[in-house]
KOLZADREN-469781 format. One line per 5 residues: number of its first residue (from 1); their letters; for each residue y, z, x of C-alpha. Coordinates in steps of 0.02 Angstrom, whole numbers, plus 32768, in hexadecimal, padded with zeros to 4 digits. Each point is the difference from the previous one (the first is absolute). Example, Ala and Ser with C-alpha at 12.3 -4.5 7.8 and 13.67 -1.06 7.14 Angstrom:
1> as> 7F1F,8186,8267  80AC,7FDF,8045
# end
This chain:
1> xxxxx> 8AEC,1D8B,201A  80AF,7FD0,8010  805D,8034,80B6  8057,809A,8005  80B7,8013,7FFA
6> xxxxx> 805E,7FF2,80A9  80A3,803A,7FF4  8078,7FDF,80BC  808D,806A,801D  807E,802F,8080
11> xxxxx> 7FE0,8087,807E  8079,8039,806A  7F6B,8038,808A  7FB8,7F61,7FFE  805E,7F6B,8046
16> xxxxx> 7F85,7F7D,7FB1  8021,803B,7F5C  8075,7FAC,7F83  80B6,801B,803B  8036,8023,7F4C
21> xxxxx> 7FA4,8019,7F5D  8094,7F98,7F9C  7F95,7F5A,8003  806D,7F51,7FFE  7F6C,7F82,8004
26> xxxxx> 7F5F,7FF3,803B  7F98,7F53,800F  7F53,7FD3,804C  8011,7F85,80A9  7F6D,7FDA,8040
31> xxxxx> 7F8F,8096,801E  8094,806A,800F  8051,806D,7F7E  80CA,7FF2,800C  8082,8083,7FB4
36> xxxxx> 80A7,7FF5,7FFC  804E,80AA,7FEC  80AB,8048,7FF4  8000,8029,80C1  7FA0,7F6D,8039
41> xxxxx> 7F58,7F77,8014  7F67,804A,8047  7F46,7FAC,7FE0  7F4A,8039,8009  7F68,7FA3,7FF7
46> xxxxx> 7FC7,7FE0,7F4D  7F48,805A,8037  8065,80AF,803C  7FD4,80A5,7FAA  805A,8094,7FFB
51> xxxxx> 80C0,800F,8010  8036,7FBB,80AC  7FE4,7F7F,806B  80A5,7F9C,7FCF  8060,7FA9,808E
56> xxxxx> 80C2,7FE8,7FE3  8064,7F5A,801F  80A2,8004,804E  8099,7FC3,7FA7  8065,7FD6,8094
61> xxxxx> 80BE,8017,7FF2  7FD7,8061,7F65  7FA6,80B0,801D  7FCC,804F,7F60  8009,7F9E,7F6B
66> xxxxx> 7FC8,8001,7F3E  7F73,7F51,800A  8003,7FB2,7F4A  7FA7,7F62,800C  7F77,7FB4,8080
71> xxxxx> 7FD5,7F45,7FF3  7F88,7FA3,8075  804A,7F51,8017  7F90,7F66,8002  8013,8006,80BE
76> xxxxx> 7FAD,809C,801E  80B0,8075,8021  801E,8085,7F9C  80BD,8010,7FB2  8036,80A2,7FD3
81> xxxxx> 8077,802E,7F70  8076,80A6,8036  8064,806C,7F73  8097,800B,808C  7FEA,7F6D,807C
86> xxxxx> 7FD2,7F66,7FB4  7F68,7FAC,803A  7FA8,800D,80B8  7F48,7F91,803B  7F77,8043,805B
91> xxxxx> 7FB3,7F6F,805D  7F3F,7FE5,7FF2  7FB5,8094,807E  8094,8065,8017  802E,80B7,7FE8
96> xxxxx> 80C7,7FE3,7FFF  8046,7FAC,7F7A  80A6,7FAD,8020  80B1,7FC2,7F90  7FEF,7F39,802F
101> xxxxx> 8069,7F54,7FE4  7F9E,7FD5,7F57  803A,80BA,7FAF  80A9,7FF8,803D  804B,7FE6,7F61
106> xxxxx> 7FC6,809E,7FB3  8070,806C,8030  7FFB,80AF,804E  8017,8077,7F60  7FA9,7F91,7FA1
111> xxxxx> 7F5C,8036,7F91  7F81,7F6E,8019  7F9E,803C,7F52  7F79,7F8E,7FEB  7FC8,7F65,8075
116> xxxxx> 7F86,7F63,7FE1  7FD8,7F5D,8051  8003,7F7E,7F63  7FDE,7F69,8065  7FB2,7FFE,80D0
121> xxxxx> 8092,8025,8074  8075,8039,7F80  8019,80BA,7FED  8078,805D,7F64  8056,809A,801C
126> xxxxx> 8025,804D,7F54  8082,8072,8018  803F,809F,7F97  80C4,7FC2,7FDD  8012,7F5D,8064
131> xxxxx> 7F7A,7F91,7FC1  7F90,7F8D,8045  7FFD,7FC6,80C7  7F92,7F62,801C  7FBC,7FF8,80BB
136> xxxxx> 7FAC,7F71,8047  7FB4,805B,806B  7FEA,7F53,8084  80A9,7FD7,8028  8055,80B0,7FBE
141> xxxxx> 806E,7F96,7F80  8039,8083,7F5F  8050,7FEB,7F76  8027,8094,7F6D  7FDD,7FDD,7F56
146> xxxxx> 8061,8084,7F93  8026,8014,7F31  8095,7F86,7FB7  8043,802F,7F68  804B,7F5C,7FF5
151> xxxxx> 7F52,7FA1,8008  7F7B,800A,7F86  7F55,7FEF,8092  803F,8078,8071  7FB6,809B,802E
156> xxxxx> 800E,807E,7F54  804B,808F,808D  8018,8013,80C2  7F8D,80B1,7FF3  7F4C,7FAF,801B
161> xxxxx> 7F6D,8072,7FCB  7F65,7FA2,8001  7FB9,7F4D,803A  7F69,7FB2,7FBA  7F95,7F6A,8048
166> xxxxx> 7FBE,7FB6,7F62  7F92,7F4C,7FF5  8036,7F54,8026  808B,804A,807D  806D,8046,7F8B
171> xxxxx> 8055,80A9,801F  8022,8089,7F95  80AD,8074,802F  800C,80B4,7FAD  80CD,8020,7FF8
176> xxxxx> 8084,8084,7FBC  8027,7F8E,7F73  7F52,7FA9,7FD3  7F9A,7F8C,8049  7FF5,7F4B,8055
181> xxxxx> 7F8E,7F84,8037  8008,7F98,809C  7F93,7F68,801A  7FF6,7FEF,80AD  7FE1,7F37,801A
186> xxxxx> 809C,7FE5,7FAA  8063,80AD,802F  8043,8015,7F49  8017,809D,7FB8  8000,8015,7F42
191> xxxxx> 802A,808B,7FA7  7F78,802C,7F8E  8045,80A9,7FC3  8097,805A,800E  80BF,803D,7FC1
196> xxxxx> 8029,7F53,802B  7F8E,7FB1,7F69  802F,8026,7F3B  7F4E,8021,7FA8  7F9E,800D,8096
201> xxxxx> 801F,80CB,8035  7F95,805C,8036  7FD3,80AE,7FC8  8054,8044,80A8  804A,7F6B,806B
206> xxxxx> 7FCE,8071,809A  7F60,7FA2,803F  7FBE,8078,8073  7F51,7FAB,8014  7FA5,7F44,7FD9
211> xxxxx> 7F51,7FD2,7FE9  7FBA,7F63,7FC7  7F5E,801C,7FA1  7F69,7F7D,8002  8019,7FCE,7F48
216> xxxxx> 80BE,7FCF,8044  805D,80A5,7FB2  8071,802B,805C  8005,80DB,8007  80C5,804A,802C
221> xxxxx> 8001,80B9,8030  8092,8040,7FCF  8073,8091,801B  8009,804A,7F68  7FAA,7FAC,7F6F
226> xxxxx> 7F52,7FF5,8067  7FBA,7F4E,8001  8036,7F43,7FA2  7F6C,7F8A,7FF5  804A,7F65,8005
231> xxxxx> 7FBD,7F48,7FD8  8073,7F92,8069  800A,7F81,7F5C  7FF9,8087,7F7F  805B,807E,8042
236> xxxxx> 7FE2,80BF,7FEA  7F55,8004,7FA0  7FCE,80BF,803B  8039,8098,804C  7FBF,80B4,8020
241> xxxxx> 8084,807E,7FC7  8027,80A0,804D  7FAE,8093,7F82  804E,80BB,8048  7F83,805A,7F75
246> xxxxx> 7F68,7FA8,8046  7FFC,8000,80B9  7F5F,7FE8,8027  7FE3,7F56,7F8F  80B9,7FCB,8018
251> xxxxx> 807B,7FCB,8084  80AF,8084,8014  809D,7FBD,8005  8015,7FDD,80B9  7FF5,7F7E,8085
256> xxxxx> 7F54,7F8E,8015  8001,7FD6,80AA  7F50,7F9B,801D  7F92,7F8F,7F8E  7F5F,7FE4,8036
261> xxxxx> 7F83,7F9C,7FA8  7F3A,802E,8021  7F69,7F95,7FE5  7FD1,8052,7F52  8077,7FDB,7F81
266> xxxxx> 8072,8099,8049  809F,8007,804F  8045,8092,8071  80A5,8057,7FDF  806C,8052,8080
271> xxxxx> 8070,8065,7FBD  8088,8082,801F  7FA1,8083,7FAD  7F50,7FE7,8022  7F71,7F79,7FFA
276> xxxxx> 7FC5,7F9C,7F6A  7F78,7F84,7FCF  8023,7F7A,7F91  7F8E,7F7F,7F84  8049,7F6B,8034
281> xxxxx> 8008,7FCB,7F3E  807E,808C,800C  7FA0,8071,7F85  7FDE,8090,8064  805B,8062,808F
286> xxxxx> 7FA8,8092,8046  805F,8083,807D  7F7B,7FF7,80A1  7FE7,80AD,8053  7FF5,800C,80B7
291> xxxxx> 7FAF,80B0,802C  8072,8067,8083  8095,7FB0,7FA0  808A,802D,7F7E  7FE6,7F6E,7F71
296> xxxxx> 80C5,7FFF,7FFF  8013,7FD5,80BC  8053,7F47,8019  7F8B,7F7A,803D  806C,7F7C,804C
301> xxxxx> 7F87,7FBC,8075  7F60,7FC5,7FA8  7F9C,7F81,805D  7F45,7FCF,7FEE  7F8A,7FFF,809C
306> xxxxx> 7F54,7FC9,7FD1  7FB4,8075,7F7A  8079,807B,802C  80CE,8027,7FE1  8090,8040,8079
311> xxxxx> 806E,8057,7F9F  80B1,8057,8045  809F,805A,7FBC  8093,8045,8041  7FB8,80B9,8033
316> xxxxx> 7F5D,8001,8016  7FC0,7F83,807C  7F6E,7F83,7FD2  7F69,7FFF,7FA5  7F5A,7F96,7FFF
321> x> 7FA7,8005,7F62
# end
């Protein structure tokens, strides 16, 4: 029999409860669960039951902040995307995580959106608005990459929405205006999709999500046209179109926030109105129920943890299906 639901909220009697049910991010480190919410980072062991138990890290010369994106480095700190401060790092064992040399670029008031480490030592802030920082996180040298209408293989748009590590070191960027691809070794960005490119739109140039499939299809979560299944050579060669008559065996016209492929032919949707299955020959979608919860909630948080999923919205706190 399949583990029951756990659903973590915030209660305003219990200090080790979440300090906000609007969830930002949430990733596994270690044997710790880690959520970001829109008044702060607390963690819990992964083995805790019940609703408490999470310990809160301090975002010095910050207070109370929206947390958006979490990414442990190769070297064992955690960095620690903000929606009003830029970025901060918690060092390896501590409680109190501080703004340092290597983040100084991103700017107070700026949204650090999404955050990867494409290559050891080098850590990319994608911001909302202001594009890309690259940290190396040694020596604290930055540099900003941002959109240039002028050249062809820049970034499609400066808002940055998802990053994807995909094989052989390549790296997949999610923008306003469609989508690139960076390989690392050489630090070239092409521009695969977007309102730069005649004949190569998208169905919606907003590229709110990547995931590379095994078979190499590449799956874009859009924000309102649901998903493009791309072959990088081919081009478009599926998609999964929003149906309003048939929610339950259709995507709605809203944001997909998370792709998630699973080890049986499926892939899991996050969506702004609910969670969805998919064949990953794109034949079937099927709205997934979670008991306790509206089907139309959003799920922007959807990440896997063993046999089980964490799922989280903007209202109501997290789940564990």
């Amino acid at each position: 029999a399949s583990a029951p639901v756990l659903h973590l909220r915030h209660d305003a009697q219990d200090p080790g409860s979440l300090p906000s049910d609007s969830i930002g991010v949430v990733q596994c480190i270690g044997d710790e669960l880690w959520v970001g919410t829109s008044k702060g980072l607390v963690h819990r062991p992964l083995s805790a039951r019940g609703n408490g138990g999470f310990l809160p890290v301090v975002l010095a010369d910050v207070g109370v902040d929206g947390v958006s994106s979490l990414l442990q480095a190769s070297d064992g700190r955690i960095w620690i995307g903000t929606r009003n401060h830029g970025a901060l790092v918690l060092e390896k064992g501590g409680s109190t995580a501080r703004r340092s040399k290597e983040a100084g670029q991103a700017k107070v008031g700026e949204w650090i959106y999404q955050m990867t480490e494409p290559q050891p030592g080098e850590i990319w802030l994608g911001t909302y608005g202001q594009g890309i920082i690259v940290v190396n996180a040694k020596t604290g040298q930055q540099k900003r990459i941002n959109a240039d209408p002028l050249q062809p293989d820049s970034l499609t748009d400066d808002i940055i929405w998802s990053f994807y590590k995909g094989r052989a070191g390549q790296l997949w960027i999610g923008t306003g205006r469609g989508l690139n691809r960076v390989d690392t070794g050489q630090n070239a960005i092409s521009t695969l999709y977007g309102s730069k490119q005649r004949g190569k739109a998208l169905s919606d140039n907003t590229v709110m999500s990547v995931a590379v499939m095994p078979d190499g299809l590449v799956w874009l979560g859009t924000s309102d046209t649901g998903i493009d299944i791309l072959d990088p050579l081919r081009g478009r060669v599926a998609q999964l179109r929003p149906d309003a008559a048939h929610p339950a065996r259709a995507l709605q016209r809203d944001s997909v926030f998370a792709i998630w492929p699973t080890g049986k032919d499926r892939v899991m949707l996050g969506t702004n109105r609910g969670l969805y299955r998919a064949s990953r020959n794109a034949k079937e979608v099927l709205r997934q129920s979670i008991p306790g919860r509206s089907n139309l909630e959003s799920v922007r948080i959807l990440m896997p943890e063993g046999q089980n999923w964490w799922v989280g919205g903007d209202i109501d706190g997290l789940w564990r299906l």
